[in-house]
Backbone as a printed PyTorch tensor [residue, N CA C, xyz], in Angstrom:
tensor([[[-45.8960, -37.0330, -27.6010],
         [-44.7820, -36.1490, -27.9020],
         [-45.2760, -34.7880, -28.3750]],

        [[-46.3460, -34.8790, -29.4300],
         [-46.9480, -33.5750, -29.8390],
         [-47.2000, -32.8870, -28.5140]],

        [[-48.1320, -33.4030, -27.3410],
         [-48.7940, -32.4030, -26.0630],
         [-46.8900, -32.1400, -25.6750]],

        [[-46.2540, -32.8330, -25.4010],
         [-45.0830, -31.7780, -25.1000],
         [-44.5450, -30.4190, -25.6630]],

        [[-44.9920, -31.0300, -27.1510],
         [-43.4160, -29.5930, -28.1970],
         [-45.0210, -28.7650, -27.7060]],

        [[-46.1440, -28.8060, -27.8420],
         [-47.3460, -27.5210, -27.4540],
         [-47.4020, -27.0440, -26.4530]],

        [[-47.2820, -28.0770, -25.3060],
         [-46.8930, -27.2920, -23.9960],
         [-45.6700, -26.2430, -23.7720]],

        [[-44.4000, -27.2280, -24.2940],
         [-43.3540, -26.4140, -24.1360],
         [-43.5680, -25.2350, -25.2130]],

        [[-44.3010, -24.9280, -26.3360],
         [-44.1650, -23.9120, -26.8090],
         [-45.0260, -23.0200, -26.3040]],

        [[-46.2310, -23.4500, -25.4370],
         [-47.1680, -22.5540, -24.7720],
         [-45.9510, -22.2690, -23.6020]],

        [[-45.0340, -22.6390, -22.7820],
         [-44.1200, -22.0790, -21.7120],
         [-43.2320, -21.1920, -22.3980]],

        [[-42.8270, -21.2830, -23.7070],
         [-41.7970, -19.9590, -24.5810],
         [-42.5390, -19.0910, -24.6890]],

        [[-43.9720, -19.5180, -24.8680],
         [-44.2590, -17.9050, -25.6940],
         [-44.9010, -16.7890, -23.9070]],

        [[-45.3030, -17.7230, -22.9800],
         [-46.3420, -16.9730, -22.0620],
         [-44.8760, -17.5170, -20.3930]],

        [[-44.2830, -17.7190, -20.7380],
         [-43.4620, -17.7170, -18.9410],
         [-43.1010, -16.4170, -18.3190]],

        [[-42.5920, -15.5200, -19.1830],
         [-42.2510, -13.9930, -18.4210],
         [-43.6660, -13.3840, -18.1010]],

        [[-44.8120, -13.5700, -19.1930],
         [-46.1430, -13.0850, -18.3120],
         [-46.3040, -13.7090, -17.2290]],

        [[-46.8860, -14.6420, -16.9900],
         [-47.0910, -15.0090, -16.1190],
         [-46.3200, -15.5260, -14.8010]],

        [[-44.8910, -15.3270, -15.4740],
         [-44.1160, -15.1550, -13.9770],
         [-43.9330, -13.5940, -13.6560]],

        [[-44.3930, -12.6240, -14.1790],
         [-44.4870, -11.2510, -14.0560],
         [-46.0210, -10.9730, -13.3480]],

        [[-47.2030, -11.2410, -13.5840],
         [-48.5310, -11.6130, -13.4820],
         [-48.2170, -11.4560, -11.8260]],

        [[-47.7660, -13.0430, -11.6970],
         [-47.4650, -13.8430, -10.3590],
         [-46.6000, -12.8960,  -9.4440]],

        [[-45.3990, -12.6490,  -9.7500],
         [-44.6050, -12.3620,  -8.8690],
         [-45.0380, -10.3460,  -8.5080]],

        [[-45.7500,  -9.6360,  -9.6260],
         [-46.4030,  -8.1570,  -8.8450],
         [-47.1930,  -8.8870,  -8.3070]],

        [[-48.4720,  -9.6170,  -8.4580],
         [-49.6160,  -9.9900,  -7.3330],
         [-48.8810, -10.2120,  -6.1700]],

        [[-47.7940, -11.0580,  -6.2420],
         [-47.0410, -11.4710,  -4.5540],
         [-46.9190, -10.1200,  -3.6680]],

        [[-45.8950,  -9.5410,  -4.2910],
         [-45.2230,  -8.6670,  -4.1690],
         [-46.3380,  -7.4750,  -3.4430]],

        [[-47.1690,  -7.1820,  -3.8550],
         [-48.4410,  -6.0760,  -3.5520],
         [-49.1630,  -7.0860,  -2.5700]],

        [[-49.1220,  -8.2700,  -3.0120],
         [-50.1480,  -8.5240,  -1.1070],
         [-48.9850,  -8.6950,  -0.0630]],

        [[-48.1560,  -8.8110,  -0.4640],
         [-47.0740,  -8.7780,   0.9130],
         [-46.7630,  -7.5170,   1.0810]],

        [[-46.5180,  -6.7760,   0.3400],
         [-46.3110,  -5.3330,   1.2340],
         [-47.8350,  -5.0660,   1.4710]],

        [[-49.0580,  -5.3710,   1.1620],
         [-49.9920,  -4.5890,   1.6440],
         [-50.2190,  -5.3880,   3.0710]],

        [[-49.9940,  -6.7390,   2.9590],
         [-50.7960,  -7.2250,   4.5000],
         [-49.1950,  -6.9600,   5.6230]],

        [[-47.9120,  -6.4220,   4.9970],
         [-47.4490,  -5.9620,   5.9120],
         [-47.5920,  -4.4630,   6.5540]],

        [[-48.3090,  -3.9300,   5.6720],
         [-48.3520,  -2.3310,   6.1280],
         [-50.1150,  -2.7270,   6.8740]],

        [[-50.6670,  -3.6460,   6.4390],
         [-52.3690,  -3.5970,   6.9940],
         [-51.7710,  -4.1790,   8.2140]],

        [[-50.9080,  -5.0440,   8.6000],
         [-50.6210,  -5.7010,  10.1540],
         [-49.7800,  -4.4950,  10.6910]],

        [[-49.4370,  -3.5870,   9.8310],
         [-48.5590,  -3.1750,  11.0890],
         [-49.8410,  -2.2650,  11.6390]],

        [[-50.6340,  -1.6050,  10.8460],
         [-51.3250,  -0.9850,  11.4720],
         [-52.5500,  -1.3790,  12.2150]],

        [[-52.5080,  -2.6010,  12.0520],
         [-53.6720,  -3.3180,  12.9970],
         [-52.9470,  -3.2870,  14.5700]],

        [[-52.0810,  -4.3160,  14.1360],
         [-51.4240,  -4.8610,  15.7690],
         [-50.3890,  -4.2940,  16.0090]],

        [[-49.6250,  -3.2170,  15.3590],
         [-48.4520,  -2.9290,  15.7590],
         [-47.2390,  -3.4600,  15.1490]],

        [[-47.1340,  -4.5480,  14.8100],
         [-46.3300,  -5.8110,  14.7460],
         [-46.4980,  -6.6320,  13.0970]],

        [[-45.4110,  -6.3210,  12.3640],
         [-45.2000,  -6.8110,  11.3900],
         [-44.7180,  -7.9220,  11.1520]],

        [[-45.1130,  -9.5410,  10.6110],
         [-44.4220, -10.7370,  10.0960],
         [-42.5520, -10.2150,   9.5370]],

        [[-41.3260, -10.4250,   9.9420],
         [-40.5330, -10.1620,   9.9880],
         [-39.6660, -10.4750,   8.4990]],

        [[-40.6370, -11.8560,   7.5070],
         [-40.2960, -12.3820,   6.5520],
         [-40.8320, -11.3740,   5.1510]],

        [[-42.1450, -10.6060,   5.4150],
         [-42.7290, -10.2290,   3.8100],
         [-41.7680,  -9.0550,   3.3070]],

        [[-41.2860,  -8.1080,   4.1470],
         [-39.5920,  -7.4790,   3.2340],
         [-38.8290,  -7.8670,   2.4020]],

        [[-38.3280,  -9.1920,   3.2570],
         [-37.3550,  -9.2880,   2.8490],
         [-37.7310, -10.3980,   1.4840]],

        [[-38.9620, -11.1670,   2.2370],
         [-39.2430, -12.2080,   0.3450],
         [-39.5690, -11.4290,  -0.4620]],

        [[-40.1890,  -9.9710,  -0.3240],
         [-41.1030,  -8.7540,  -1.6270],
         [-39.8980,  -8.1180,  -2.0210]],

        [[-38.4140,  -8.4420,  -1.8780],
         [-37.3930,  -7.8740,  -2.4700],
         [-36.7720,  -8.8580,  -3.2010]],

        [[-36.6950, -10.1220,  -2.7650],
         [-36.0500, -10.8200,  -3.2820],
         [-37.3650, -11.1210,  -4.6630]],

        [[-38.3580, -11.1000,  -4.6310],
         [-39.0710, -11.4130,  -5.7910],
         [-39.0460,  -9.9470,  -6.7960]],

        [[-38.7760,  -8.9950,  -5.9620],
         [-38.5590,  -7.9080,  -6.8760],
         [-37.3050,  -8.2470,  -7.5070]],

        [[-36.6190,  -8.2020,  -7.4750],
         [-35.2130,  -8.6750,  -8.3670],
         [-35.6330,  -9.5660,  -9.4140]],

        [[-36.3410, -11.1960,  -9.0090],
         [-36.3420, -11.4360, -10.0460],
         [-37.6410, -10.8040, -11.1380]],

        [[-38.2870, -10.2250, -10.6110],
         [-39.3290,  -9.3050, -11.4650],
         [-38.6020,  -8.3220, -12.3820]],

        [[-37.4190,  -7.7690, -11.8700],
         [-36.8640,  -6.7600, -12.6590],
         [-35.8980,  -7.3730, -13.9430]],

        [[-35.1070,  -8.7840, -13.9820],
         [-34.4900,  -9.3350, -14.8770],
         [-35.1170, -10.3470, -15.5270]],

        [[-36.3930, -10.7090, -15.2500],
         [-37.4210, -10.9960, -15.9610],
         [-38.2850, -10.2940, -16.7650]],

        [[-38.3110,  -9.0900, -15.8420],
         [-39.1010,  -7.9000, -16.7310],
         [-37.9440,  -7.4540, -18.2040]],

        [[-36.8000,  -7.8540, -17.9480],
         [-35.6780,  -6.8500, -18.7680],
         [-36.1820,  -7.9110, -20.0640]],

        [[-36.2350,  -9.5780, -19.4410],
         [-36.1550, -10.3430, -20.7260],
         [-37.4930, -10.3290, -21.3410]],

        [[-38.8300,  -9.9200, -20.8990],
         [-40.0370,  -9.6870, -21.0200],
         [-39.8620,  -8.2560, -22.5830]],

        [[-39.3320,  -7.2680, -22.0210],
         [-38.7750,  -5.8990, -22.2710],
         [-38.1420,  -6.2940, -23.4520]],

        [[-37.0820,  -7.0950, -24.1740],
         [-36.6460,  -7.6100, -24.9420],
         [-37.4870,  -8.5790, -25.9270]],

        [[-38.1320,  -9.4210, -25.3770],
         [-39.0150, -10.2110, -26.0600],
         [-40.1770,  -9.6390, -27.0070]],

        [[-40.4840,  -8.5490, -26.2600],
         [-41.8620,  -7.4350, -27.0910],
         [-40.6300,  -6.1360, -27.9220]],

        [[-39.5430,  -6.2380, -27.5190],
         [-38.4090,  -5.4000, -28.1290],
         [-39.2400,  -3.7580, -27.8260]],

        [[-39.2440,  -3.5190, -26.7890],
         [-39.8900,  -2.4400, -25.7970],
         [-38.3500,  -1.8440, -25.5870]],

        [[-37.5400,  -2.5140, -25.5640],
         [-35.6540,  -1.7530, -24.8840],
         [-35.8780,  -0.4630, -25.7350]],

        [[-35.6230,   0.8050, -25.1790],
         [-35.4690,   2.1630, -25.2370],
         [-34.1020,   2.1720, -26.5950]],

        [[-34.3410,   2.5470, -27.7410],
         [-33.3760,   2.8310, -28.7470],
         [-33.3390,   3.9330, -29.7320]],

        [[-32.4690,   4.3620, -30.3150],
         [-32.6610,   5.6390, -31.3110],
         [-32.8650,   5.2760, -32.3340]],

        [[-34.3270,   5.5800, -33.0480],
         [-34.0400,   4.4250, -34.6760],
         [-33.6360,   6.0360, -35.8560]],

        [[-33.9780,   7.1960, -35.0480],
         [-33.9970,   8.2600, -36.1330],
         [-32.8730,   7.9590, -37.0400]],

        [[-31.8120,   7.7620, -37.0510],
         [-30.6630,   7.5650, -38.0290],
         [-30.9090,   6.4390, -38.9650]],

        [[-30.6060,   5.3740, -38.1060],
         [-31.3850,   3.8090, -38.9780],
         [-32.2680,   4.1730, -39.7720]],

        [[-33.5200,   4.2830, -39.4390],
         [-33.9010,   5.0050, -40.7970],
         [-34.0320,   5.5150, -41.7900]],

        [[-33.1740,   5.8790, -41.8570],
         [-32.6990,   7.1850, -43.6580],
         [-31.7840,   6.3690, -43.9520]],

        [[-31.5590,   5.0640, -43.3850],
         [-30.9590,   3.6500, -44.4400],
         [-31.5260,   3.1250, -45.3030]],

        [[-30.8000,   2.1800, -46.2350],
         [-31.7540,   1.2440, -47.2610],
         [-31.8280,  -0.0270, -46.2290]],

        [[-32.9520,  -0.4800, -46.7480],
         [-33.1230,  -2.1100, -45.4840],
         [-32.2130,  -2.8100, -44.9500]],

        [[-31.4650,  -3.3150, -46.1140],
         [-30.4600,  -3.8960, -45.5570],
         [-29.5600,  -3.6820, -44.9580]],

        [[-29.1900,  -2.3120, -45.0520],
         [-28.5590,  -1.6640, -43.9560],
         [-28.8790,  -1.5160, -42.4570]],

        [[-30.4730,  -1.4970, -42.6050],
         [-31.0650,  -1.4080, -41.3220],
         [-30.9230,  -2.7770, -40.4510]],

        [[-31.3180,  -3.2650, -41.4830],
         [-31.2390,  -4.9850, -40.7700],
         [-29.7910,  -5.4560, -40.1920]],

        [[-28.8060,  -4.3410, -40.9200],
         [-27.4200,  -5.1370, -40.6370],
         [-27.4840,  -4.2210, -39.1880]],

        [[-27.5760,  -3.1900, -39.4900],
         [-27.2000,  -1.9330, -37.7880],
         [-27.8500,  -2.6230, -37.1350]],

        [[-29.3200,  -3.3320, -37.3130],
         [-30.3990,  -4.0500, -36.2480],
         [-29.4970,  -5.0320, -35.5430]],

        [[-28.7350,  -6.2850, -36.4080],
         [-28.3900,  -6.7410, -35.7600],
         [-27.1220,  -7.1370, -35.0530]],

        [[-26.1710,  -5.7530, -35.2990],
         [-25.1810,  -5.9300, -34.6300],
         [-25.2750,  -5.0190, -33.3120]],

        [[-26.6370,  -4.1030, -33.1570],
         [-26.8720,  -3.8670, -32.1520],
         [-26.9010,  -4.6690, -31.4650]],

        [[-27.9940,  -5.7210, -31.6390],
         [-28.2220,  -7.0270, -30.5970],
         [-27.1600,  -7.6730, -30.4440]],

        [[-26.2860,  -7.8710, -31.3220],
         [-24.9060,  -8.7570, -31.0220],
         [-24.1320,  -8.0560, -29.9820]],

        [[-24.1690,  -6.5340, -29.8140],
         [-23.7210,  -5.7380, -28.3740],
         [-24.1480,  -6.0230, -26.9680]],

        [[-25.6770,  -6.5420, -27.0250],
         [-26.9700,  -6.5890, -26.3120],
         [-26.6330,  -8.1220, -25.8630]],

        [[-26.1760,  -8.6970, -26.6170],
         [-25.9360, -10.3200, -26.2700],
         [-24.5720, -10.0740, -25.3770]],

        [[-23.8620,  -9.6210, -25.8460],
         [-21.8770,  -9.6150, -25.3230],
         [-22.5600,  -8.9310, -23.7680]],

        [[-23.7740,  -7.8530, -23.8130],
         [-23.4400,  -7.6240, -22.4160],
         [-24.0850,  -8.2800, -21.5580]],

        [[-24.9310,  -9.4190, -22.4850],
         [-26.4230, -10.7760, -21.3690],
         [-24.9600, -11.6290, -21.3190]],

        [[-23.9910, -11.8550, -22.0370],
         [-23.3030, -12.7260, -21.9150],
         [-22.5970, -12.6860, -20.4670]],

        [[-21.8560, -10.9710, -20.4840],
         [-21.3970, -10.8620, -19.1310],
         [-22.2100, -10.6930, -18.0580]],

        [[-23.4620, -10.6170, -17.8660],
         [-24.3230, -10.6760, -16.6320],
         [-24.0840, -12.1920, -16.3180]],

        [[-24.7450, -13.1470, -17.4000],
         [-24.6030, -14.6970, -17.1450],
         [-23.1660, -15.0940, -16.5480]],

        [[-22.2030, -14.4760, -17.1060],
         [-20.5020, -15.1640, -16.6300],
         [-20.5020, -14.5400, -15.3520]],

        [[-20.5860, -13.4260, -15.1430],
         [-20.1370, -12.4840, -13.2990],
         [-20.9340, -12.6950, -12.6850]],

        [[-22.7510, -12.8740, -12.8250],
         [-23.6710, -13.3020, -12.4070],
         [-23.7880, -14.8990, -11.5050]],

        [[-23.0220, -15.4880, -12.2630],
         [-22.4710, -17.0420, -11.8080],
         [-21.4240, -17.1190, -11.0900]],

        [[-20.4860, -16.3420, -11.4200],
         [-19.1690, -16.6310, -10.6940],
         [-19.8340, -15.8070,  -9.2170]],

        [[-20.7590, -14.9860,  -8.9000],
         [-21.2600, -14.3600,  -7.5910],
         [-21.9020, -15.2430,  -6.9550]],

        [[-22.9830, -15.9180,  -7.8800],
         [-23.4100, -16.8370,  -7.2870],
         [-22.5190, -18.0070,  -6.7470]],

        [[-21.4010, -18.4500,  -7.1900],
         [-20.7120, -19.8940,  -6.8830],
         [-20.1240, -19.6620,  -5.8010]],

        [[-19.4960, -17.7300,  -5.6770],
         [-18.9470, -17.5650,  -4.7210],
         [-19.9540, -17.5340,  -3.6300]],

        [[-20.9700, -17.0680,  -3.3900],
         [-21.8070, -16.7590,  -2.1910],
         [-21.9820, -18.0540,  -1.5610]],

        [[-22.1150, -19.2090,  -2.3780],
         [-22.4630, -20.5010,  -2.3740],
         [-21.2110, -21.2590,  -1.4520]],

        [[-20.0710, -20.6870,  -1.9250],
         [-18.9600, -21.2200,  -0.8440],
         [-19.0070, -20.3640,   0.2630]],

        [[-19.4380, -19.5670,   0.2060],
         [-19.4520, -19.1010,   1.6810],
         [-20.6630, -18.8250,   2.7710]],

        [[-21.6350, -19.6670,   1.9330],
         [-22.1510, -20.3370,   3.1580],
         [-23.4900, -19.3540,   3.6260]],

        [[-23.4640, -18.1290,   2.5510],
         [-24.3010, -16.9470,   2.9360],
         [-25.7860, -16.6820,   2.8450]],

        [[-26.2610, -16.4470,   4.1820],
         [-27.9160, -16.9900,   4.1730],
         [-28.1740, -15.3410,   4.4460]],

        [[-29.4390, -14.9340,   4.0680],
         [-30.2220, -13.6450,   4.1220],
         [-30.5820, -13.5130,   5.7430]],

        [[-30.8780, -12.2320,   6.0170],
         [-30.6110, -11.8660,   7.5790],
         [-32.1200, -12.7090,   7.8800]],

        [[-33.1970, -12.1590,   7.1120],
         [-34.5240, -12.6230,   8.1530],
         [-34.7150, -13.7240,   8.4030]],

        [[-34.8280, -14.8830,   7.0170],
         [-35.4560, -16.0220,   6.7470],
         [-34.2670, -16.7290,   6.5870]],

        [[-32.7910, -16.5070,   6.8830],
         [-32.1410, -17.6270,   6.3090],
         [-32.0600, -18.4040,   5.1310]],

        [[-32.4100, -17.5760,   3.9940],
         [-32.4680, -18.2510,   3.1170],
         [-31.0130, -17.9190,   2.3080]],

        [[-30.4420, -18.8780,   1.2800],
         [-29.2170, -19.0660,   0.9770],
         [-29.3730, -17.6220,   0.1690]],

        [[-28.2900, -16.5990,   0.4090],
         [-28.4570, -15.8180,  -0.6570],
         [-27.7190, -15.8590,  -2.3010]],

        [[-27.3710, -16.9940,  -2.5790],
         [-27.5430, -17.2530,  -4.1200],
         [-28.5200, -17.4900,  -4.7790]],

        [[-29.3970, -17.6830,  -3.7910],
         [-30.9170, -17.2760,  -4.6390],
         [-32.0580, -16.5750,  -5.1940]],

        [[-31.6570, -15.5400,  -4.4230],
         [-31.5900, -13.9470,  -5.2230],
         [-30.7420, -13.4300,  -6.2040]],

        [[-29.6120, -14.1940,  -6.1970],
         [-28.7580, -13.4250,  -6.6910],
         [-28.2800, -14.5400,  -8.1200]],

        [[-29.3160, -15.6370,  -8.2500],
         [-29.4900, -16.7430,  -9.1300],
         [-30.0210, -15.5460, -10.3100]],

        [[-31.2790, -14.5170, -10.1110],
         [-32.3820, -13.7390, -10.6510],
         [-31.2900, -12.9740, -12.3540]],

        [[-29.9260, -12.6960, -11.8470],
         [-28.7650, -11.9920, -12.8190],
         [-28.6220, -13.2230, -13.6310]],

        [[-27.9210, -14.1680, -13.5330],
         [-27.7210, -14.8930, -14.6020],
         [-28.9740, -15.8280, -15.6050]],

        [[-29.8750, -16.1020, -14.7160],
         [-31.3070, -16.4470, -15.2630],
         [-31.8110, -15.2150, -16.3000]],

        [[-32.0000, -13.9520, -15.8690],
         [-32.3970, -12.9560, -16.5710],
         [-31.7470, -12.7290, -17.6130]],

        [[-30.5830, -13.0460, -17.5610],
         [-29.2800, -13.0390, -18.4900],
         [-29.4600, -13.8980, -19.7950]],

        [[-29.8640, -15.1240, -19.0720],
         [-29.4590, -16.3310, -19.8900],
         [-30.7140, -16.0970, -21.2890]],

        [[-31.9810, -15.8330, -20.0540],
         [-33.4000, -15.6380, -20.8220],
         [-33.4290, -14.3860, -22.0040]],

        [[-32.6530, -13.2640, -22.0760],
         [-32.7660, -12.2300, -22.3220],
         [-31.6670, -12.4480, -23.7150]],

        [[-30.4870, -13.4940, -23.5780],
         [-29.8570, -13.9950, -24.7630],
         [-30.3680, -14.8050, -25.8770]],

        [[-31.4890, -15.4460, -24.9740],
         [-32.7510, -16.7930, -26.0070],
         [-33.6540, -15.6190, -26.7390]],

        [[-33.8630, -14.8000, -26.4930],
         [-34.7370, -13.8180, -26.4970],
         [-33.7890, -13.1040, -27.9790]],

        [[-32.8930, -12.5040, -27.5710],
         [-32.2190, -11.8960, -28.6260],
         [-31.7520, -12.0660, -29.4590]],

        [[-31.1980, -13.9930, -29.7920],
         [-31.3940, -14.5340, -30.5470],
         [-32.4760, -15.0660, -31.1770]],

        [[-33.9070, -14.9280, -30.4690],
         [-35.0600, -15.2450, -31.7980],
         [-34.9850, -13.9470, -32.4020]],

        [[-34.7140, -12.5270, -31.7640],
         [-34.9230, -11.4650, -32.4350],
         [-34.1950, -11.3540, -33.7490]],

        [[-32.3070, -11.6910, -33.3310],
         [-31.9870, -11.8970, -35.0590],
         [-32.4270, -12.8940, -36.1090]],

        [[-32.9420, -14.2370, -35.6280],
         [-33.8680, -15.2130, -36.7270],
         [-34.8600, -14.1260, -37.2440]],

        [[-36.2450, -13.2850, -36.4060],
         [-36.9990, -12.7880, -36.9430],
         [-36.4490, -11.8510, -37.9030]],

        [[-35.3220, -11.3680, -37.7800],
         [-34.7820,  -9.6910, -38.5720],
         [-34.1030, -10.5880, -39.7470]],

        [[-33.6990, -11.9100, -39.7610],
         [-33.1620, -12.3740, -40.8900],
         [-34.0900, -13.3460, -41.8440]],

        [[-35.2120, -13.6870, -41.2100],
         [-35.7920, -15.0550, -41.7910],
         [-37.8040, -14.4280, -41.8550]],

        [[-37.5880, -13.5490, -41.0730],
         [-39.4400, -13.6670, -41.0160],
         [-39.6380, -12.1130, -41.6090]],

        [[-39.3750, -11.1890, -41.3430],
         [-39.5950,  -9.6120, -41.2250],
         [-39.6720,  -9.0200, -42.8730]],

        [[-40.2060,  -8.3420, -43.3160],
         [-40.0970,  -7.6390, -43.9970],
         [-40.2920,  -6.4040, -44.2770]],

        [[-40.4480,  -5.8000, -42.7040],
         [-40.6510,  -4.4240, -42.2330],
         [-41.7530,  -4.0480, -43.0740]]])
């Protein structure tokens, strides 16, 4: 039971690296051996487009929850500042409680796109692949980016002492 809670806590702390790691390495040898084939033979594999986009997506709402996790998100602290702590801590975290309401609505519209695409049956032009599975990348990023923002208010209430 212990090698589980260590594993699974080695997958919380390192999954957006290394699904970030993984998915630029993809991403750069498929566009490179599609631009090196086209200029060899003329003739490009018809599939590395369209999979180096669909992994870009989820690179970008992985990157957002990555972006969140190191708390890298672009913010104004100049004001916060010339607070007393607890003030800061309170503005800290009803920011994130904004930040959650809007992971909340990616996850809810994110799903309801997906359920719909899913009834209708909709596969991607090259490879046929179902396109709710690109479009899975919004509510996953969503979901991850809410786990994320809730350890951030535990840390701002329970660990931090600036």
């Amino acid at each position: 039971m212990m090698k589980f809670i260590k594993s699974l806590s080695w997958f919380e702390k390192n999954f957006e690296e290394v699904f970030l790691i993984i998915s630029l390495t993809s991403m750069v040898l498929l566009v490179f051996g599609q631009t090196a084939t086209r200029f060899t033979t003329g003739n490009t594999p018809y599939w590395t487009q369209e999979i180096a986009q669909f992994i870009q997506v989820f690179f970008v709402y992985l990157g957002a929850s990555y972006a969140v996790k190191k708390k890298a998100h672009m913010r104004i602290t100049f004001l916060i500042n010339k607070f007393p702590l607890k003030i800061q801590k309170l503005l800290e975290i009803n920011s994130i409680i904004l930040f959650i309401v809007f992971c909340v609505a990616l996850v809810w519209f994110g799903t309801i796109i997906c359920v719909n695409i899913c009834q209708f049956h909709q596969v991607s032009a090259a490879m046929r692949i179902p396109m709710f599975i690109p479009y899975l990348a919004v509510p996953l990023g969503g979901g991850i980016m809410i786990i994320r923002l809730v350890q951030n208010i535990f840390e701002i209430l329970f660990c931090s002492e600036r």
